[in-house]
VOTORTOR-449736 format. One record per residue (C-alpha): residue in one letter; chain; x, y, z. Coordinates in steps of 0.001 Angstrom, whole numbers, plus 500000, padded with zeros to 6 digits. Last residue first. Layout:
N
R   rest   kette        x        y        z
R      A       A        X        Y        Z
...
//
This chain:
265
R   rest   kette        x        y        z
R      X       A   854218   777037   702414
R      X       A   851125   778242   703188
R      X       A   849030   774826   702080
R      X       A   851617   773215   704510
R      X       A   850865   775798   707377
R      X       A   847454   775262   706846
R      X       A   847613   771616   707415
R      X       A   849514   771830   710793
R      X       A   847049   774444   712320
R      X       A   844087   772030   711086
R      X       A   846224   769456   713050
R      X       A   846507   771374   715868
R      X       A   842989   771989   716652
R      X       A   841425   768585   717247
R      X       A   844335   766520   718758
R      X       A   846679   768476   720088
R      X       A   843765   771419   721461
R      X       A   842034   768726   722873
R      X       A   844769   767266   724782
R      X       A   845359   770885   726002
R      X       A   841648   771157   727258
R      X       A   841955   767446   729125
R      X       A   845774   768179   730536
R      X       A   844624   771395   732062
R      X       A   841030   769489   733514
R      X       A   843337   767384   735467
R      X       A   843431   763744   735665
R      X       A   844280   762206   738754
R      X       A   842293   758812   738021
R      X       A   842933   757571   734513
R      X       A   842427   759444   730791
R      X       A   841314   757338   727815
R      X       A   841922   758590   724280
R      X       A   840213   757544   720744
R      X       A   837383   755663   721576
R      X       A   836708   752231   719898
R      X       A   837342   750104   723437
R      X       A   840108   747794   721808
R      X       A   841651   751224   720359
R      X       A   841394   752737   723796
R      X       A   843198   749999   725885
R      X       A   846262   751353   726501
R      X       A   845546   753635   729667
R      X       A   843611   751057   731214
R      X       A   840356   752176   732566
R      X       A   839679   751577   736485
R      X       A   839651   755054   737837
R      X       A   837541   756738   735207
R      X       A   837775   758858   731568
R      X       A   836650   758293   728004
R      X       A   837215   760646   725211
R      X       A   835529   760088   722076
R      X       A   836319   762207   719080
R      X       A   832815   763252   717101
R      X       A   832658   761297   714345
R      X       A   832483   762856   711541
R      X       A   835027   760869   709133
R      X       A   832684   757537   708622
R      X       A   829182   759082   708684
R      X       A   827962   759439   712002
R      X       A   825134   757403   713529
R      X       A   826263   754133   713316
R      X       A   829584   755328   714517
R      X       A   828531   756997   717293
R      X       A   826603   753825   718438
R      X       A   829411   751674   718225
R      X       A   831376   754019   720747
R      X       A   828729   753960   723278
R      X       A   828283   750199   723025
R      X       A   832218   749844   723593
R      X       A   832101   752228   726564
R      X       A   829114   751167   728382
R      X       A   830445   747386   728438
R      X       A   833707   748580   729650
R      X       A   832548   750619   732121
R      X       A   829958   747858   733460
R      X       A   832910   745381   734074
R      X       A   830720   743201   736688
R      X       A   831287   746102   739115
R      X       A   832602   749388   737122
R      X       A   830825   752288   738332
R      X       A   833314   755345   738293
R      X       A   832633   756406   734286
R      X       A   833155   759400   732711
R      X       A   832211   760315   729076
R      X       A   833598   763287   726999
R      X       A   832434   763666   723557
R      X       A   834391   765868   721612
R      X       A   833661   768234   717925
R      X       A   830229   768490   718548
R      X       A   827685   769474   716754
R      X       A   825309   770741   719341
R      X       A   822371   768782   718002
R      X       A   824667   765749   716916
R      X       A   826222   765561   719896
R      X       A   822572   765664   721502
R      X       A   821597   762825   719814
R      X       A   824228   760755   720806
R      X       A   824140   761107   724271
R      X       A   820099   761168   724057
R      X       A   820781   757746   722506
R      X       A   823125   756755   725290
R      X       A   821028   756943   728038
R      X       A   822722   759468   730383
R      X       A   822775   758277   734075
R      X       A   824347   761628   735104
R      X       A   824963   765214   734140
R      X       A   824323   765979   730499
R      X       A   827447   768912   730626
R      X       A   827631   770882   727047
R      X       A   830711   773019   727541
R      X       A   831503   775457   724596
R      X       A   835529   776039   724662
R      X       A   836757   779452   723523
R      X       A   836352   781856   726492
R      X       A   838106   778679   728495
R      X       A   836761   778544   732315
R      X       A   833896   776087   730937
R      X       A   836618   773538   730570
R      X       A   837816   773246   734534
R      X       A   839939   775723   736126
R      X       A   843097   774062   737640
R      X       A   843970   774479   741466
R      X       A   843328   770102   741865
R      X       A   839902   770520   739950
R      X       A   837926   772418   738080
R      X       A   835598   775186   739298
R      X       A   834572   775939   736197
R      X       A   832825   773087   735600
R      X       A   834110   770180   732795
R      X       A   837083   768279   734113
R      X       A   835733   768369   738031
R      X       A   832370   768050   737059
R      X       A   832859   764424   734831
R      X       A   834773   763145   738064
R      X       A   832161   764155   740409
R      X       A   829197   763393   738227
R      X       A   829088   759562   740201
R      X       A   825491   758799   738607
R      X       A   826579   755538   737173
R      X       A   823717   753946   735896
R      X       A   824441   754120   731817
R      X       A   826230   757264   730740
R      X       A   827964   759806   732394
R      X       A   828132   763265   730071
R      X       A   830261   765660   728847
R      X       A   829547   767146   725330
R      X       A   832701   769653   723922
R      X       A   832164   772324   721415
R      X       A   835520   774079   720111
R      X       A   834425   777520   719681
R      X       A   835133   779165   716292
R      X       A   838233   780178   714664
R      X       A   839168   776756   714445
R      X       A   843165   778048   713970
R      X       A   843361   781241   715716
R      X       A   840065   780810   718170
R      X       A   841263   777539   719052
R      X       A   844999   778155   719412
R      X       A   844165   781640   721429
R      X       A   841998   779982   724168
R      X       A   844761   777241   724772
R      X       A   847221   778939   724954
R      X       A   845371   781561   727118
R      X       A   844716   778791   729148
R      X       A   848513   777275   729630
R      X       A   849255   774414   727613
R      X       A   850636   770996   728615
R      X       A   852597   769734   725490
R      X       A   851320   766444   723844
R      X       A   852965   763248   723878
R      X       A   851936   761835   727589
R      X       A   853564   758836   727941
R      X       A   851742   755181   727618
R      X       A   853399   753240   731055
R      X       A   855562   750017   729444
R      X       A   857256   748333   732959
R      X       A   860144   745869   731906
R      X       A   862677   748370   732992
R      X       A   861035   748082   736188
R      X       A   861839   744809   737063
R      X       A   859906   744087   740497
R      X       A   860722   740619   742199
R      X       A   858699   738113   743760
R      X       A   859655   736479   747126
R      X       A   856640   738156   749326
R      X       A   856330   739228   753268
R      X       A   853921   739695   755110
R      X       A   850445   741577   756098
R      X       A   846777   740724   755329
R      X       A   843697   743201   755962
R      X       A   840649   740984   755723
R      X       A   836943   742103   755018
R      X       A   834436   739341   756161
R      X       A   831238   738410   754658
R      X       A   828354   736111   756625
R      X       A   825723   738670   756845
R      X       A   826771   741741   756302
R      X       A   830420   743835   756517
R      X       A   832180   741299   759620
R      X       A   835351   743096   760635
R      X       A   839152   741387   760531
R      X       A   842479   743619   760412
R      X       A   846213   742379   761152
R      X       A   846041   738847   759244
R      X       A   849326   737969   759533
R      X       A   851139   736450   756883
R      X       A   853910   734310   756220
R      X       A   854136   733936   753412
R      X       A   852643   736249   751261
R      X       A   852509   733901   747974
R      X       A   849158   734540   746736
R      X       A   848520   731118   747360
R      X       A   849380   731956   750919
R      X       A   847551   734689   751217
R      X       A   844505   732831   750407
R      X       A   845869   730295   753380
R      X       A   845472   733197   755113
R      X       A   842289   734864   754735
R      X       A   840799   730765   755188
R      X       A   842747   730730   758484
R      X       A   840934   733836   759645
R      X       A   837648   732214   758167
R      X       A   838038   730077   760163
R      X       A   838891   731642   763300
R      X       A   836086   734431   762973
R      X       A   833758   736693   760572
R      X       A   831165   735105   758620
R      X       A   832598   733430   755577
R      X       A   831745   735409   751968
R      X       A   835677   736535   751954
R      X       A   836719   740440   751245
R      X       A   840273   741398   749982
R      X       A   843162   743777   751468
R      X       A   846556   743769   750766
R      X       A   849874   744784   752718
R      X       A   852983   744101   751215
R      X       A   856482   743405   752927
R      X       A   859541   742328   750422
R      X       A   861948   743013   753106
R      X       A   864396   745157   750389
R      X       A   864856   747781   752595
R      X       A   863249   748007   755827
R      X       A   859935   747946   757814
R      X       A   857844   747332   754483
R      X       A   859626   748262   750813
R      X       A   858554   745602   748047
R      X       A   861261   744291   746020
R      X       A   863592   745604   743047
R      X       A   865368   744712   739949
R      X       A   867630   746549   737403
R      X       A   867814   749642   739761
R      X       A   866436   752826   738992
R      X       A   868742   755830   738114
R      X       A   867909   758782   740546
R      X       A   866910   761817   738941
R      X       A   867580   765458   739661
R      X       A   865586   768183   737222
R      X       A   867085   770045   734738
R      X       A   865093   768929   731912
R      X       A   866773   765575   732466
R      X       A   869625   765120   734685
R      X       A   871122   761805   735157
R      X       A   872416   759905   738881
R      X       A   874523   757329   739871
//
């Protein structure tokens, strides 16, 4: 059975599903983990009885290498029993329209009828820009041209390892209307950390009402998870700077299009 939506073909999902290996329905996975046992037999049989527990069973360990002194990264193969329901899988859905630039250019000059001013920076240690650069620069990202493309978006890009003081103070200085923060490094949960204290110190330094809207962005974020963090949107890996601007333009500009429409009517 199939349904059409927006035109496009889609294949109804089943109730239940397993993995997919060599053949349907097999159950194979493949994951990979690191062990702090030099590299050999035992720690071979160690990868494996993790497996085990993990309920791959049975499972071949089809890549060993020694990385340092006495860790070994595993590549383990096999089969699991678990199944998949994916009508049980919540994903957060994307509730704003994609815009094309001029869209974009002409909603903000029409409705804030200045330039929407937008501070990038990554804060803390990470000094991975790439992410941050790709959403911001002009050369974009994935065929899409990045924030400083748009006639009527001011891009203020901090570059890396941005204390978050200076973040804060310079928001203020350029008074902006979104802070955009990316953030790659994320051993010992350092994105999380960095995010929360960056959002309590824009509130202690804004009054309640002007605070810039926080926009995080990184591989490891969950999409749900803004409100718990004190931002106001998150954006995962394969973000494109077209979905950034036009989110922008739904939350920041569109509602002062909304309310002057009512006073018009």
């Amino acid at each position: 059975m199939s349904a059409s939506t927006h035109g496009a073909e889609v294949t109804e999902m089943p109730s239940v599903i397993r993995p997919y290996g060599d053949q349907t329905g097999d159950g194979m996975v493949q994951v990979s983990f690191t062990l702090p046992m030099p590299n050999g037999k035992r720690a071979e049989g160690a990868a494996l009885q993790l497996a085990s527990k993990m309920g791959i069973e049975p499972a071949l360990v089809v890549h060993a290498k020694a990385i340092g002194d006495g860790f070994t990264f595993f590549v383990v193969y096999g089969p699991v029993k678990h199944l998949v329901e994916p009508g049980l899988v919540e994903v957060v859905e994307r509730e704003f329209p994609l815009l094309s630039g001029k869209e974009i250019n002409t909603a903000i000059k029409r409705h804030l009828r200045r330039k929407l001013v937008v501070v990038g920076a990554c804060i803390g240690t990470d000094a991975h820009t790439v992410g941050i650069d790709a959403i911001l620069n002009i050369k974009g990202f994935a065929g899409e041209k990045g924030l400083e493309y748009h006639r009527e978006i001011k891009v203020v890009n901090l570059g890396a390892q941005v204390l978050i003081p200076d973040l804060v103070e310079r928001a203020r200085a350029e008074k902006a209307d979104a802070v955009l923060v990316s953030q790659v490094v994320t051993q010992r949960d350092a994105h999380i950390h960095n995010t929360t204290a960056m959002s309590a110190a824009f509130r202690e330094a804004f009054p309640a009402g002007k605070v810039p809207h926080l926009v995080v962005g990184g591989p490891r974020f969950e999409e749900g998870s803004a409100g718990a963090l004190g931002v106001d949107r998150i954006f995962g890996r394969g973000t494109t700077p077209g979905e950034v601007a036009s989110y922008l333009v739904h939350a920041l500009v569109a509602p002062r299009a909304a309310a002057g429409q009512s006073k018009g009517a």
